[in-house]
N, C-alpha and C positions, 0 to 999 in steps of 0.2 A: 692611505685613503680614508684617514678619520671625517672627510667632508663628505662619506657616500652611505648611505644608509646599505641595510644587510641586501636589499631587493638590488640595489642595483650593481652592488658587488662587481658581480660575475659577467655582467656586461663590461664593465670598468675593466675587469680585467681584460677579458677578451680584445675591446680596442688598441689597450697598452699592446696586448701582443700582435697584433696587426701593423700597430705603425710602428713599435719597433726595427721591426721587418723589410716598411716600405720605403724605395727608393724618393717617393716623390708625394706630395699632398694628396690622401686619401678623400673624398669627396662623402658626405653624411649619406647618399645614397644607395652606396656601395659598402659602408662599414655596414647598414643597416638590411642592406641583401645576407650580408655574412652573419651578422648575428640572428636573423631572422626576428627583427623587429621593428618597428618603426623611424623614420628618420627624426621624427620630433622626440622621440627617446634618445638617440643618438645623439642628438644637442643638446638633451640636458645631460646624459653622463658624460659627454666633452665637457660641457661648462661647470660640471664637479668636478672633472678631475683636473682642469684649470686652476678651479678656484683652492682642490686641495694642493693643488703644487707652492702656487702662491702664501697659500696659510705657512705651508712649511718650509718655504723658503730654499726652495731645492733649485739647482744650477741649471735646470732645464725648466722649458715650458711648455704645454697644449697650446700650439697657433694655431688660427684658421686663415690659413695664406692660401693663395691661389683657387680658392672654391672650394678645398679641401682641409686636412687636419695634419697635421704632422710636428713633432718632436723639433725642439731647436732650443740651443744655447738661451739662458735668460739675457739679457741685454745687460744686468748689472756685472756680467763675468765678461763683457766683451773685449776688455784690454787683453786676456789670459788668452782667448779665443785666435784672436788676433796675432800675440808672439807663438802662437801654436802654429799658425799657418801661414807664418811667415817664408816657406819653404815654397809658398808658391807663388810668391813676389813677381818672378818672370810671368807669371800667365796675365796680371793685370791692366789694366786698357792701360791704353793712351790716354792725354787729356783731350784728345782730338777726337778719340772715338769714346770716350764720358761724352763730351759735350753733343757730338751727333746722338748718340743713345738718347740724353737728355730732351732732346730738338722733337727725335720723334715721338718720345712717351707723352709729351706734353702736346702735341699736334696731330698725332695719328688721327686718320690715315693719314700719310704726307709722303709727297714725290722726292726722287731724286733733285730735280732740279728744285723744287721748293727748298731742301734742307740747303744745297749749296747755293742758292739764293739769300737764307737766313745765315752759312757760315762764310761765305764771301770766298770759297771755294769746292772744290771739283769733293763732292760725296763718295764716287760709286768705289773704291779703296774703300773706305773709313764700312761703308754698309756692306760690303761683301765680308767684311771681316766681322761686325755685329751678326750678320746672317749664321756665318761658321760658327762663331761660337753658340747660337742658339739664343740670339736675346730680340733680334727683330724678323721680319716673313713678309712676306707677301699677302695682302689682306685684301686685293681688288686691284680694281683700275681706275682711273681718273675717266669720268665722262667728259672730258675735252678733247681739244686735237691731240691724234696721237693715243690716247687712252695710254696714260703714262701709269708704270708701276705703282701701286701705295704701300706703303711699306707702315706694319704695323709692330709694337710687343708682343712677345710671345707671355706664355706660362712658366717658362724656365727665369725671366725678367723677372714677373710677380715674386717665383720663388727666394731669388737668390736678395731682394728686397724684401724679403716676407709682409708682402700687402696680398690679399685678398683681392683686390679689382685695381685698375689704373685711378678709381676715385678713391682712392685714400693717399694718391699721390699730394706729398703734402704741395698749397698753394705759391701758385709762382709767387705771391705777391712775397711774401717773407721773406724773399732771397733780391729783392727789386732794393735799391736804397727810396728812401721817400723824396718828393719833391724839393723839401728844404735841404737836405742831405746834396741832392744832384747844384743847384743852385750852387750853395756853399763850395763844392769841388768846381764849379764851371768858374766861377771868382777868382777862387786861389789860383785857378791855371790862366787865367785873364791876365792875371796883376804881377804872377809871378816875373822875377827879372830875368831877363836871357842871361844864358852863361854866357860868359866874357867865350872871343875867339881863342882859342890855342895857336900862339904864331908859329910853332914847332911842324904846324901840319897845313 
């Protein structure tokens, strides 16, 4: 902790031992009921003891993901992280239910029929199983006819993305191709020549 002066020490310490402990992103308002100090002191010895992790280049890091604080792997050890939990290959989504997760993080609230509107088939599979695992909920109702389900992200989403809020959700556009990009692909499949018939079949 060479980045924390002697005063803040022992707070420093304190946090460390709280969130080693915690299952889930500890919130500044509650580390700072336990230490019995303020929450703006709680942010600055999170943001030392960040900044001292970073100085020294240690395999873990202070995040503030989900409105909270908690321990996790640095990003630069993420291949190692990765063939380490590889053991849990089987539990990982579908590309059916990424792309429904996706649909809704990006559109919450959003209905049943709205997401199988956007995937050009039948949702309510793909969201009961997002539900189970704890990544989408029930967040309202739709003011129209029917007052259909909305279905939002949960906290365990934010966590296992380690963001803080849905707006650090990085921007759709980045993942869009640009205008001349779609163009150029509309051409080549224009122009392209049909394959010859197969007489065999």
């Amino acid at each position: 902790m060479r980045a924390l002066d002697h005063e803040m020490h022992a707070d420093a310490s304190a946090v460390e031992a709280v969130l080693v402990v915690a299952t889930e992103p500890v919130p500044a308002s509650l580390l700072a009921e336990l230490l019995e100090v303020s929450s703006e002191r709680v942010e600055l010895v999170c943001a030392a003891l960040a900044a001292s992790y970073e100085e020294e280049e240690r395999g873990f890091e202070l995040a503030r993901v989900a409105g909270g604080y908690r321990f996790q792997s640095h990003p630069a050890y993420r291949g190692h992280v990765e063939r380490f939990v590889l053991d849990d290959a089987p539990q990982r989504l579908s590309p059916a239910a990424l792309e429904t997760l996706a649909i809704v993080a990006y559109k919450q609230p959003i209905s049943r029929a709205h997401i199988a509107a956007i995937r050009g088939v039948n949702a309510d599979g793909v969201i009961r199983l997002l539900a189970s695992r704890g990544y989408v909920e029930p967040v309202g109702r739709d003011t129209g006819p029917g007052q259909a389900v909305l279905f939002g992200t949960t906290t365990l989403f934010l966590e296992r993305l380690g963001l803080d809020s849905t707006a650090d959700l990085p921007p759709l556009g980045q993942f869009v191709p640009d205008v001349g990009t779609v163009e150029a692909l509309e051409h080549v499949l224009r122009t392209a020549p049909m394959p010859e018939p197969d007489p065999d079949r």
